[in-house]
C-alpha positions in Angstrom: 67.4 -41.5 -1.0 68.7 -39.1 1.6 71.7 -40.9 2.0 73.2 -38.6 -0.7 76.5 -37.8 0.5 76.9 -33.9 0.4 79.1 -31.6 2.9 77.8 -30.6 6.2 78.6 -27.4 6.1 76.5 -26.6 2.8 73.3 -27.9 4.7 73.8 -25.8 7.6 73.6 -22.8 5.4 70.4 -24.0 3.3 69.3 -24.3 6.8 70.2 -20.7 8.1 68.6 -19.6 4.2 65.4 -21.1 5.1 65.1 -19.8 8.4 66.3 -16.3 8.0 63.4 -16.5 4.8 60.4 -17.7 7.3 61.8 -14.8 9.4 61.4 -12.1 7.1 58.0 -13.4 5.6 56.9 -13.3 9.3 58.1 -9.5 9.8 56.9 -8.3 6.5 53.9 -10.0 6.6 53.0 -8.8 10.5 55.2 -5.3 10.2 56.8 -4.3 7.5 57.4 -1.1 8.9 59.6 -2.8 11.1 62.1 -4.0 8.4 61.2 -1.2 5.9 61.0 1.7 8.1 63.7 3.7 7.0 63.2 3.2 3.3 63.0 6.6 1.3 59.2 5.3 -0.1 58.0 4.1 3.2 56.0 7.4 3.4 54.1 6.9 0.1 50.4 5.4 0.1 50.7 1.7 -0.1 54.2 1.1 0.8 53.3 -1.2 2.8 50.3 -3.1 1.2 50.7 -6.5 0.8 49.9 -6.9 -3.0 52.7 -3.9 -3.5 56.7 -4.7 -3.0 55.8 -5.6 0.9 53.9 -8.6 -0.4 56.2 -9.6 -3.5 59.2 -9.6 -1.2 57.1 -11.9 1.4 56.0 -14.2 -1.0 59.8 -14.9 -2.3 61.0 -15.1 0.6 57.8 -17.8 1.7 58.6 -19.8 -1.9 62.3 -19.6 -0.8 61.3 -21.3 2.6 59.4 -23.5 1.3 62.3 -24.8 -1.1 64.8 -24.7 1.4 62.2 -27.0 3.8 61.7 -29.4 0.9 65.5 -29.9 0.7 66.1 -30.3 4.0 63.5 -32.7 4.4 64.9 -35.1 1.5 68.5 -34.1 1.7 68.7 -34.6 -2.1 71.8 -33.4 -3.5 70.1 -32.0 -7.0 67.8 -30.7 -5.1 70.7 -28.9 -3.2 71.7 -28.0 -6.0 68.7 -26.0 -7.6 68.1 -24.6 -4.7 71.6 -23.0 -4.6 71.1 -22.1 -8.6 67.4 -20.3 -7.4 69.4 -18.5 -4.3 72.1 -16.8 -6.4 70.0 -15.9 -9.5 68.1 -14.4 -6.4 70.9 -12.8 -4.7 72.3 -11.7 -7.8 68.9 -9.6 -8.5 69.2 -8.3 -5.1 72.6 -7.3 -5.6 71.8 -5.8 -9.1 69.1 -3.9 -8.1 70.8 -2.5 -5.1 73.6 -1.3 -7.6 71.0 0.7 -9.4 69.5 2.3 -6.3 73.1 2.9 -4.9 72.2 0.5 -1.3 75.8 -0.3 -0.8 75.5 -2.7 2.3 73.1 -4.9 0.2 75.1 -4.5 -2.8 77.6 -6.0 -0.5 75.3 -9.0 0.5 74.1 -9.8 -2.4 77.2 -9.7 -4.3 78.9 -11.9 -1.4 76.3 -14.0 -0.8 76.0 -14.8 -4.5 79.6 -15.2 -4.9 79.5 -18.0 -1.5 76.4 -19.6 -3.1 78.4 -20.3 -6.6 81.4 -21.7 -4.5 78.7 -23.9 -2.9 77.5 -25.1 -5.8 81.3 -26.1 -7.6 81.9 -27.8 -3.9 78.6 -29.7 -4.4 79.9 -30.3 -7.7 83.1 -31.5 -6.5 82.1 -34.0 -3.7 79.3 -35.7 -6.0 82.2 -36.3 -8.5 84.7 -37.8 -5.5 82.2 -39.6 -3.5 80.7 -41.5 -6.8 84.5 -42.9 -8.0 
């Protein structure tokens, strides 16, 4: 069944979503100092522990990886498309919560990324409806 048609350009960004995720569940994971070491809590006991935030933020971002592999592998356009639903509930969280703590370059991403990830999903949309007629 992978020979859904979908546009390229969608699946290179599932692709760059899934690595950038392995990535950052590899840093976190090994060092989160290294990718949290400027955050205002970083100094409190247990920033850093693995069943705190550190390991909450790793394990989404190894269940996103894991998605985004699945997909890739089968190249299923529904499957495209939850994935893209999943990302921009995710991002929109992200975004959210950023607002609150008044983070303004990941307000930024997550808002943008969100918005990109919805346009995705109307363009997945779009080419299922106009390659099925």
């Amino acid at each position: 069944m992978a020979d859904q048609a979908y546009p390229k350009w969608i699946y290179y960004y599932l692709c760059f979503v899934t690595v950038v995720s392995v990535l950052f569940a590899i840093i976190i994971y090994v060092n989160p100092a290294a990718m949290w070491g400027h955050w205002a809590a970083a100094e409190a006991n247990g920033a850093f522990d693995l069943v705190g935030p550190a390991g909450l933020f790793c394990a989404r971002n190894l269940g996103t990886a894991a998605m985004g592999a699945y997909v890739l592998a089968h190249r299923l356009r529904p499957m495209m498309e939850a994935f893209l639903v999943f990302r921009i509930v995710v991002d929109l969280l992200d975004g959210t919560h950023a607002l609150i703590g008044g983070h303004t370059p990941i307000v930024i991403i997550g808002f943008t990324t969100a918005a990109l990830e919805i346009f995705m999903l109307i363009q997945l949309r779009r080419f299922k409806e106009t390659s099925s007629t």
